[in-house]
N, C-alpha and C positions, 0 to 999 in steps of 0.2 A: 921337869920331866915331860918326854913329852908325850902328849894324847892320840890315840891311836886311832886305825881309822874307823875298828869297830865302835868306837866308842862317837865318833859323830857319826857312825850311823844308826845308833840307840836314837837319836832326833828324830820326828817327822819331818821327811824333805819336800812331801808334797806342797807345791805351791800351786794355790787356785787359780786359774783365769777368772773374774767376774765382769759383769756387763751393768752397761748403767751409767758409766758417768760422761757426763756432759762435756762438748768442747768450749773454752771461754778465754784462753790465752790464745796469745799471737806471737809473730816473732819477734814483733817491737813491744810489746805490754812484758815488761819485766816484774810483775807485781805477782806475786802467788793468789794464785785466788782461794777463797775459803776452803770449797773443797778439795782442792786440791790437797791443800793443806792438812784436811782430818783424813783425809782415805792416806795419805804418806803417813802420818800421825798413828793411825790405826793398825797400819801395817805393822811400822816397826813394834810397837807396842807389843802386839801379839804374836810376832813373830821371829820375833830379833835372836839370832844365832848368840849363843855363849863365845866369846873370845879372852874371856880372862886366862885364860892359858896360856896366853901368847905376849910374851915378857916384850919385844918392840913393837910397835905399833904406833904410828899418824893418824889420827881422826878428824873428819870434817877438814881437809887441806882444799881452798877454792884451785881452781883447775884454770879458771878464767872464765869472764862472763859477770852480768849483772845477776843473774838468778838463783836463790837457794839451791837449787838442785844442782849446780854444779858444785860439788865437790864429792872428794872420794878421799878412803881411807886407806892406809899401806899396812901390812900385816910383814913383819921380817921372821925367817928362821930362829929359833933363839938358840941355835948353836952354827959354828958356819960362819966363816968370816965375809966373805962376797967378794966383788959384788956379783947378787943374784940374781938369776935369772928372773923375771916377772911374766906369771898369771894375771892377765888382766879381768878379772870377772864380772859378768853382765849381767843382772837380777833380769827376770821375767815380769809377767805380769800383765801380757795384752795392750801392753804401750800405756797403759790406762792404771797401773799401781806397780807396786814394787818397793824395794828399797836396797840399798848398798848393803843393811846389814840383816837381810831377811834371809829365813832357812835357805833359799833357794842357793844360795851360793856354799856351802857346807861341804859339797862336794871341791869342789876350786880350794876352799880354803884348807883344806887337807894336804895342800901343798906346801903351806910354811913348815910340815912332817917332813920332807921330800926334797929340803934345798931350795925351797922357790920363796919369792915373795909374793905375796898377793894384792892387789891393786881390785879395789871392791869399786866401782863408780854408782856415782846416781846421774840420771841426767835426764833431761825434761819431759813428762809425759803427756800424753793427747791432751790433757784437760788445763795442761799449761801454755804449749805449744805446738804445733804440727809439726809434721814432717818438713824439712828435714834436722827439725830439731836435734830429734836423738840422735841421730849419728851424727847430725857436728859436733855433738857433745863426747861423744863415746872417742871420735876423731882428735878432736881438742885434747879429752884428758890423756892419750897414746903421747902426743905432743910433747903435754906439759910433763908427765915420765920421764921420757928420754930427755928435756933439757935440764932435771933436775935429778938426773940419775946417781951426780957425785954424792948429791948428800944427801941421800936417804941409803946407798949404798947400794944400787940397782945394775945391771945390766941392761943398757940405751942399746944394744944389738940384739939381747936375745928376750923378744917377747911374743907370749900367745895372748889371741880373745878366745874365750869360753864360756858360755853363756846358753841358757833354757829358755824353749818356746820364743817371745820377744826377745830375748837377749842372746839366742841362739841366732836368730835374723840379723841382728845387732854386727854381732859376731863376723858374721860370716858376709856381712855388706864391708865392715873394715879390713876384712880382709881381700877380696877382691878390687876395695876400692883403694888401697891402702897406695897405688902408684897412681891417682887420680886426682886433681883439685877439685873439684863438681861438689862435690860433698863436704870441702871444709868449713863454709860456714861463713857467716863473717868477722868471727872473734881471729887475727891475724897474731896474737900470742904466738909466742914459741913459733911462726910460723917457717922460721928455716929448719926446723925439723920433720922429717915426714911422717906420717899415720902409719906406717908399715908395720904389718907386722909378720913375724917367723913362723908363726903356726895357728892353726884355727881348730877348736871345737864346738864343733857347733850342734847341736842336742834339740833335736825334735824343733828348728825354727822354722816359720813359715818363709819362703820364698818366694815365690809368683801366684800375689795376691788373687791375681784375676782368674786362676785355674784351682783353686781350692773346690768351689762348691762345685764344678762338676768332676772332680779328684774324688770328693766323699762321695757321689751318685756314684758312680764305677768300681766304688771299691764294696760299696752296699752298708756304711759304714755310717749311722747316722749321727750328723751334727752337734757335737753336744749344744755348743754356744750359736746355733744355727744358720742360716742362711751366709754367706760373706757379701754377698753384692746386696746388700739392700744399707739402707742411711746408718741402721743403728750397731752396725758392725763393727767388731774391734778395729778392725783396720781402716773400716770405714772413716771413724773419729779419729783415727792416727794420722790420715788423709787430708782429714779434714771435709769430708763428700763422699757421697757414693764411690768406690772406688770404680764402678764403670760411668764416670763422669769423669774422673781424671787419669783415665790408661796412660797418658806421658807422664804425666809422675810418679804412677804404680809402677812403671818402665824402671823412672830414677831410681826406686826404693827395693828394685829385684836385682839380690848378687849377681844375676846371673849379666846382666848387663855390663857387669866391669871385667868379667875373665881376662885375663891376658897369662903371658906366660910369665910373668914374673911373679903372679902370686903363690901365696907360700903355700905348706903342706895342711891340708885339711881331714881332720877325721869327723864324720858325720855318724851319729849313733838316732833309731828312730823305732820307734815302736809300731810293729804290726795293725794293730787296734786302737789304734791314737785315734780318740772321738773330736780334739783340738784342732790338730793341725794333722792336714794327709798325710797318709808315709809316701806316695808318689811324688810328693813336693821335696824331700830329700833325695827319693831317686833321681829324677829326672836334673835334680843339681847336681849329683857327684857325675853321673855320665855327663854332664855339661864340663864341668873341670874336666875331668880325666882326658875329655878328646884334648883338651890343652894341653892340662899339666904333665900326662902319662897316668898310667896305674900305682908307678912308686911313689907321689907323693897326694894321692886320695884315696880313701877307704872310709867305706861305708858299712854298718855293723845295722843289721836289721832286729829287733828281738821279738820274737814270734809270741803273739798274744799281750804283749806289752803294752802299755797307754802311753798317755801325757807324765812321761815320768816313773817314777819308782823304783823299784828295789832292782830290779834288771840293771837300772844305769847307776845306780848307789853303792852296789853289792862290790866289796873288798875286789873280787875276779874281775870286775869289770873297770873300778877304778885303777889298777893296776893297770890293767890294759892302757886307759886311758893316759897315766904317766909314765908309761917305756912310749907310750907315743912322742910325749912331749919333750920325753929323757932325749930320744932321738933326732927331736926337732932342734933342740936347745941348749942343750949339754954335750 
């Protein structure tokens, strides 16, 4: 039988940004380091989505790479023959925690209801490795999908990323960079298959790192997680350094750098009052696509009074929204 969407929205979906953890991996130290280790431990622990409902199901499949953190889990329809479309879903967490099976994805995994498959990734966080870690990984695992599409039962042409705050960024950097090399990394797996992908939602993620803290001055809107340009910043540690020490990198790590017209349709949803990440940093992106791509395949949903999350982007009315978008992208 299957579970409904009221019924994973009885969960809490809020997922915390926290601050504090330390940088200590590289891109050659493949080793996990401690903490890294208890803060992923921790998370899932406390926060791990229920999925016994979901009669097919892959866990823990490596993706490619020496690292724990690359792999990811597939979630199939359990009625439905295929193959289906796939939701690629991007956990949050400030670059700095998360996990593949934490509430944050609840929303995404609502789709094994809906005909889709879901594709949960983990992939390396600041305290493992820096930039551009995470998107070679998010990059790689798109990859290793489509070349193993036959047998998990997948559709290798029709896929979205979707993803919250960090995985919202995630998201919507694979998607603009998705006709680009620059970002694949150096794991050359699967590499005759591209990163592309068909559609993007991207949910409250930051995009131009270097314009956030004067985004929250302007808007009067104060920082929960504070300052962005100083050392101890999320993004800072995702960096690796002050991010106003490395603006050409910050440059490589902003979607907006890879626009072209080939990228796919993006729906952008962001809340008014988001104390995390500005809501100008989703506007100023969707008018960046839009002068590209046109107005038909970008839209932007602002919800007024909203934050980092919740019931605004959870709510039955709105997840609906969100899959006739992807009905339309995909199907």
């Amino acid at each position: 039988m299957k579970k409904s969407t009221s019924t994973f929205l009885s969960i809490t979906l809020a997922a915390t940004l926290l601050a504090g953890c330390s940088i200590n991996g590289s891109e050659n130290e493949p080793e996990e380091t401690t903490q890294a280790a208890e803060t992923k431990q921790q998370s899932a622990e406390s926060e791990a989505i229920d999925t016994s409902f979901i009669e097919n199901k892959y866990l823990d499949i490596e993706y490619g790479g020496p690292w724990k953190s690359q792999k990811l889990d597939i979630y199939l329809p359990n009625e439905g023959e295929g193959p289906f479309p796939v939701i690629v879903a991007i956990h949050g967490g400030g670059f700095m925690q998360g996990d593949k099976t934490g509430i944050d994805i609840a929303p995404m995994l609502e789709g094994v209801n809906r005909g889709y498959a879901v594709v949960s990734v983990n992939y390396r966080l600041s305290s493992e490795s820096l930039f551009p870690a995470a998107i070679n990984d998010v990059k790689s695992a798109i990859r290793f999908v489509k070349a193993n599409a036959e047998e998990y039962n997948l559709n290798p042409e029709k896929l979205a990323a979707w993803g919250g705050s960090a995985g919202g960024h995630l998201a919507a950097l694979a998607g603009t960079s998705g006709d680009d090399d620059a970002l694949n990394g150096k794991n050359t797996e699967n590499s005759h298959h591209s990163s592309e992908v068909q559609a993007v939602v991207d949910w409250y993620g930051q995009i131009n790192f270097l314009k956030m803290d004067e985004q929250f001055e302007e808007s009067g809107i104060t920082p929960k997680l504070g300052e962005r340009n100083t050392d101890e910043s999320l993004e800072s540690k995702y960096m690796g350094r002050n991010i106003t020490e490395k603006v050409e990198d910050v440059k490589k790590a902003n979607p907006e750098t890879y626009i072209t017209e080939n990228d796919p349709a993006f729906l952008i949803q962001h809340g008014t009052a988001d104390p995390n990440v500005p809501t100008q940093q989703s506007i100023d992106f969707a008018e960046k696509l839009t002068a590209v791509l046109g107005e038909e395949k970008v839209e932007l949903t602002l919800f007024d009074g909203a934050v980092h999350g919740g019931e605004s982007f959870n709510s039955e009315e709105n997840l609906n929204k969100v899959f006739s978008f992807l009905d339309e992208a995909l199907k």
